[in-house]
C-alpha positions as CSV (number, residue, x, y, z in Angstrom):
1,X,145.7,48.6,121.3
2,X,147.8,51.8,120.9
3,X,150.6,49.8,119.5
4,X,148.4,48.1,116.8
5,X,146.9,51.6,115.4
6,X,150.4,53.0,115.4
7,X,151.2,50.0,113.5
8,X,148.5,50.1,110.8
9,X,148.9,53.8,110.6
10,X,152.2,52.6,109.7
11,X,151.7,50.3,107.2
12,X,149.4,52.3,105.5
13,X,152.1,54.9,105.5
14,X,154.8,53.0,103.9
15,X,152.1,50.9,101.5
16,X,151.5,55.1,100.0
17,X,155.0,55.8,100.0
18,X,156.1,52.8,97.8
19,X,153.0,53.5,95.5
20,X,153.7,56.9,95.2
21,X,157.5,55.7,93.7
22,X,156.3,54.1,90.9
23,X,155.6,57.6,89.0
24,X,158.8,59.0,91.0
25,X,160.9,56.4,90.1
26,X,159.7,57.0,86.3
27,X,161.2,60.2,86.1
28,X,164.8,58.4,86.0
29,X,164.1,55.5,84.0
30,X,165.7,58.0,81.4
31,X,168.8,58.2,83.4
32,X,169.7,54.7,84.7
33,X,169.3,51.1,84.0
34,X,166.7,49.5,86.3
35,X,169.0,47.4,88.0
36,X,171.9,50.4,88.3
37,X,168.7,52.8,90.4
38,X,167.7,49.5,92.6
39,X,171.3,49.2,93.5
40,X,171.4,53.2,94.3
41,X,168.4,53.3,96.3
42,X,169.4,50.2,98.3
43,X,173.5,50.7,98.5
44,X,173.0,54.5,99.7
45,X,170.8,53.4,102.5
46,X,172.7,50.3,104.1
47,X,175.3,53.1,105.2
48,X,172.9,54.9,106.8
49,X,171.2,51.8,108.8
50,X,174.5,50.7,110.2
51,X,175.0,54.6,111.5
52,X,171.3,54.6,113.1
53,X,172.0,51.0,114.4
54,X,175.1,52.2,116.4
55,X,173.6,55.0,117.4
56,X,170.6,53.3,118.5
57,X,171.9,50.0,120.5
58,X,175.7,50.6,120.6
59,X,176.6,47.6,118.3
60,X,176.5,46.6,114.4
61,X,177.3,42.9,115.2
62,X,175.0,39.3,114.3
63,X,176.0,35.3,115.2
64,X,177.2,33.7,112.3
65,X,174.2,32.0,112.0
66,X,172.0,35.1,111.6
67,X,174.2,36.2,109.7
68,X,174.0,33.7,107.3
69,X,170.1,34.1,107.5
70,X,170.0,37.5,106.7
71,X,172.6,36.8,104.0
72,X,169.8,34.2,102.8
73,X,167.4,37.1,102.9
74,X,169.1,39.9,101.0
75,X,169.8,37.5,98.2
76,X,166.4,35.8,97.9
77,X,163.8,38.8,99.1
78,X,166.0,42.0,97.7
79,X,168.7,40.6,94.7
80,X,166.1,37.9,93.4
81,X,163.0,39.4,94.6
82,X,164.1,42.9,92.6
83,X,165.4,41.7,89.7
84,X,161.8,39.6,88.9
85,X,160.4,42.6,89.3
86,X,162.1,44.4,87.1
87,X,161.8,41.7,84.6
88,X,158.1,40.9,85.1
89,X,157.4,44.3,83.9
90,X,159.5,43.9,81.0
91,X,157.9,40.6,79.7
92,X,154.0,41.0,80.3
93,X,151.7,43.8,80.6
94,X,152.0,46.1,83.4
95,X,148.3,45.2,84.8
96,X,149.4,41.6,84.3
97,X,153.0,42.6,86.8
98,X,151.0,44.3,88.9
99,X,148.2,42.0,90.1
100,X,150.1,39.2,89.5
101,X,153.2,40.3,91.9
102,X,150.7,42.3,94.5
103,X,147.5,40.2,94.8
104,X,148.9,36.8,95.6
105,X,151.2,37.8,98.2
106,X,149.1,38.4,101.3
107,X,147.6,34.8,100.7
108,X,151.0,33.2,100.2
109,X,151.6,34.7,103.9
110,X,148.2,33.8,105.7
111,X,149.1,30.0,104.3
112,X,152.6,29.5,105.2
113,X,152.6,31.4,108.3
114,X,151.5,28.5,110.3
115,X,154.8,26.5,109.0
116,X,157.2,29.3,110.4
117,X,154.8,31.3,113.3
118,X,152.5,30.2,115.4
119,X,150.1,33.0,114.0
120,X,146.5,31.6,112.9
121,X,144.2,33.6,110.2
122,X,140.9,35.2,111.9
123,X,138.0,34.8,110.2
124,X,137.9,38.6,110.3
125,X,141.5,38.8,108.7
126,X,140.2,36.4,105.9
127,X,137.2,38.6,104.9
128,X,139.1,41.9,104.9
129,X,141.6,40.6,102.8
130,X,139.2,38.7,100.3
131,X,137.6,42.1,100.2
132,X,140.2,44.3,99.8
133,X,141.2,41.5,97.1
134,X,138.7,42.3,95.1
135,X,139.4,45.7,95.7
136,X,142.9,45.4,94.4
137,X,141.7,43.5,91.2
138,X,138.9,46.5,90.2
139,X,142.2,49.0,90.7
140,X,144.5,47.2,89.0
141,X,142.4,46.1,85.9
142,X,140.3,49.1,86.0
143,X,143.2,51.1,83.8
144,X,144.0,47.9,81.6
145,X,142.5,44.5,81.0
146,X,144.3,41.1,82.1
147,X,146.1,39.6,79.1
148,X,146.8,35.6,79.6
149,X,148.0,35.5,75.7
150,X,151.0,32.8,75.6
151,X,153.6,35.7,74.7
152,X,153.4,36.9,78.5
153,X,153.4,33.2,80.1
154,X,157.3,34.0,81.1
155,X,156.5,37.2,82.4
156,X,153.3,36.2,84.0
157,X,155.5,33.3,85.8
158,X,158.0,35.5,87.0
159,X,155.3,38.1,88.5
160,X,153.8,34.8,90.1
161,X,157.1,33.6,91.8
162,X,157.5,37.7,93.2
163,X,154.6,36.8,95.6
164,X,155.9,33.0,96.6
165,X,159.3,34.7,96.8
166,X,158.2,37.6,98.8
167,X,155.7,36.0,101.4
168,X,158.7,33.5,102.3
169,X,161.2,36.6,103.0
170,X,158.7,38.6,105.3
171,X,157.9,34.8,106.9
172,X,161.7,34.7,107.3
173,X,162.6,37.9,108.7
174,X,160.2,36.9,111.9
175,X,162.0,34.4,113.9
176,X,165.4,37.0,113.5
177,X,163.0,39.7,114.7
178,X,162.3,37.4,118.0
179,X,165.8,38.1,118.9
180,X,167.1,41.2,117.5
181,X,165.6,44.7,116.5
182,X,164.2,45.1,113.3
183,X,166.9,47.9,112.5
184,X,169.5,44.8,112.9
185,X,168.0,42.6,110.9
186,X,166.7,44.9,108.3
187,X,170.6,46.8,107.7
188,X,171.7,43.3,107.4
189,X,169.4,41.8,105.0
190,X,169.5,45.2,102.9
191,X,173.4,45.2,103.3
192,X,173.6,41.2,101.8
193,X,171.2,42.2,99.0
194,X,172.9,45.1,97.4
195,X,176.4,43.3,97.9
196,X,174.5,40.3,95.8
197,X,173.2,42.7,93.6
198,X,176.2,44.9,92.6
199,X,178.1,42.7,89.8
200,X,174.8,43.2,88.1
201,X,175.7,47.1,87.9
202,X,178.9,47.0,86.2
203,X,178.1,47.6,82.6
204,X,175.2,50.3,83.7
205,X,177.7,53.2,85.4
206,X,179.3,54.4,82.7
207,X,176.1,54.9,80.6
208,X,175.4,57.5,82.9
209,X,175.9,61.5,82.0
210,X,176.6,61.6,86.3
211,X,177.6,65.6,85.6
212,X,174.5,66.2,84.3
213,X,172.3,64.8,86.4
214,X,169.6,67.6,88.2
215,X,167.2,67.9,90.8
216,X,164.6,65.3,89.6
217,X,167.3,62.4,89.1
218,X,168.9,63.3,92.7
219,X,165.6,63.8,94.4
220,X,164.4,60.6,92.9
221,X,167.2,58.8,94.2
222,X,167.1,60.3,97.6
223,X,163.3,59.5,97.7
224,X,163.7,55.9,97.4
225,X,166.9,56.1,100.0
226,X,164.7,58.2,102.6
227,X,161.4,57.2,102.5
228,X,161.3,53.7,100.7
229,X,163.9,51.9,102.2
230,X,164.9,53.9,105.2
231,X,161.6,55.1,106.6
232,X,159.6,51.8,104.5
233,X,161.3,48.8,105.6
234,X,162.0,49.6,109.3
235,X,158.1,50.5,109.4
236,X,157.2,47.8,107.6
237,X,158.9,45.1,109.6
238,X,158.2,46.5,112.6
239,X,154.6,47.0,112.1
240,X,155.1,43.1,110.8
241,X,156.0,42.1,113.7
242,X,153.6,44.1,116.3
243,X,150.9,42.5,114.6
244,X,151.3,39.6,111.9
245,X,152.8,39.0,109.5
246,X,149.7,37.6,107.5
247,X,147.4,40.7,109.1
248,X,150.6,43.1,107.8
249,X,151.1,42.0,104.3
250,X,147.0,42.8,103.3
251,X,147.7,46.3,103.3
252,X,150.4,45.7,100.5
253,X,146.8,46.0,98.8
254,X,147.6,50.0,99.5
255,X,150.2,50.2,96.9
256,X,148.4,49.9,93.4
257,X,145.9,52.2,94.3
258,X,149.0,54.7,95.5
259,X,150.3,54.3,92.9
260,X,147.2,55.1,90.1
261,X,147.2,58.2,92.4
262,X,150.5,59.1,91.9
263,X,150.0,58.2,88.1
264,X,146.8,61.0,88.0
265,X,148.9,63.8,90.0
266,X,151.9,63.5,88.4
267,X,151.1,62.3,84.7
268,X,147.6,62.8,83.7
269,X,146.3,59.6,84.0
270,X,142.7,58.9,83.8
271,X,141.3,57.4,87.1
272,X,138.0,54.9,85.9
273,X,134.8,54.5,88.1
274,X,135.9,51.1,88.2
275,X,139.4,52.0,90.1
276,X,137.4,54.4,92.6
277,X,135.2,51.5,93.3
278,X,138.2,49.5,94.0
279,X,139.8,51.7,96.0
280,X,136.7,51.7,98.2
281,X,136.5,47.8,98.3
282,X,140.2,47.9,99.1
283,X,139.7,50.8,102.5
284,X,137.0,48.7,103.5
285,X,138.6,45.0,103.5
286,X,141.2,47.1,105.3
287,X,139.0,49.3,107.7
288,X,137.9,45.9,108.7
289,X,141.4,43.9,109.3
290,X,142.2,46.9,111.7
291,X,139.1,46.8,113.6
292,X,139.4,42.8,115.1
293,X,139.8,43.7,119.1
294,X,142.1,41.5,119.9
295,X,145.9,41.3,118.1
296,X,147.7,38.7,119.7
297,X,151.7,39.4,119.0
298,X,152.7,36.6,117.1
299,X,155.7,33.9,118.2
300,X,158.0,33.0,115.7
301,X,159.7,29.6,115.8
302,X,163.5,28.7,115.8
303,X,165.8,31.0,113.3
């Protein structure tokens, strides 16, 4: 029981931190191109994994067939995965990005789970989440209405296939996580991805002024090294895998409302009734996932 508080106090954790780096990562939007700070945030960390993995069990090493998984799961759940996001904002609203890439997600995962774990979705699990659902929705469309014009179908699409995509990586990380830690398979997945993901860079580095760069471009940087992918994924998979993967991925529901947080601290930006309701729908679908007595640790099938 210990283990599955530590866990959601976990994922709550990382679900702020990444919601909190949407008005952090704003600050050096000025600076670099998308694509050139995803690669930053995700190449400066994969050194530091492989460091805390030999330090930790005394190896780097994977089979060449998990290697090739995790080399499947860098390029589809952190190249792909990043790159829709990116673009998703770009070509629709960002109320239409936002719900689109965080409310589907959970479900995707309850529903395929079956197919790659022998996990099962609890009535309880099912409420919580269709509660903090809701909850999402009120936060999300709370600052800005949903906007289905045809001039956002490619973006609205691509926000779409972010939670397909990203319910089949977390599904996929599971049965690796059966035989290896999740600071193994996480350094290699995150490794893969940012090797996949660096062509993309080469036109971006030399539009950046590196000399002049200050405190708020570094700090941003080392933010998203530190706490989003360091401290976020190894929390995140690990809590993912001490309790569900379908149970884990609800609290992605955290994020948005992080985020419109963030967005009030740091920029001024209104906070509606409807958003504070929303929050409160979203704590209590959540309030109620955690409370179910009996987690059973799920057993992922064949890698």
């Amino acid at each position: 029981m210990k283990t599955s508080l530590g866990a959601y106090a976990m994922l709550i954790a990382v679900a702020v931190m990444w919601g909190a780096n949407f008005g952090i990562s704003r600050l050096a939007m000025d600076t670099f191109d998308p694509v050139l700070f995803t690669f930053l945030r995700f190449g400066l960390a994969v050194p530091c994994f492989f460091l805390l993995l030999k330090w930790q069990e005394g190896s780097v090493g994977l089979p060449r067939a998990a290697l090739l998984h995790t080399f499947a799961l860098g390029l589809f759940g952190v190249t792909l995965l990043e790159l829709l996001v990116m673009y998703s904002i770009k070509y629709t609203t960002l109320a239409n990005a936002s719900l689109l890439n965080v409310a589907p997600w959970p479900i995707f995962t309850a529903l395929l789970a079956p197919l790659v774990t022998r996990e099962k979705l609890s009535v309880r699990v099912a409420v919580g989440g269709g509660i903090a659902m809701v909850g999402v929705a009120l936060v999300i469309l709370g600052g800005s209405g949903l906007d289905l014009s045809s001039e956002h179908m490619v973006g609205n699409l691509m926000a779409f296939a972010v939670s397909i995509i990203g319910a089949c990586f977390n599904l996929g990380t599971m049965p690796l996580m059966n035989k290896y830690s999740a600071l193994r398979v996480t350094a290699w997945t995150l490794l893969f991805g940012a090797l996949c993901m660096a062509p993309l860079t080469f036109a971006s580095w030399g539009k950046v002024q590196w000399g002049t760069l200050g405190a708020v471009e570094w700090g941003s940087i080392g933010y998203n090294v530190l706490f989003c992918t360091l401290i976020g994924f190894l929390g995140w998979n690990w809590s993912m895998y001490k309790i569900g993967a379908a149970r884990a991925n609800f609290f992605r529901y955290a994020v948005p409302a992080a985020a419109v947080v963030a967005g009030f601290v740091m920029y001024d930006e209104a906070i509606t009734f409807t958003q504070i309701a929303g929050g409160a729908f979203m704590l209590l679908g959540l309030v109620w996932i955690s409370m179910e007595r009996r987690v059973a640790k799920p057993i992922a099938g064949a890698a």
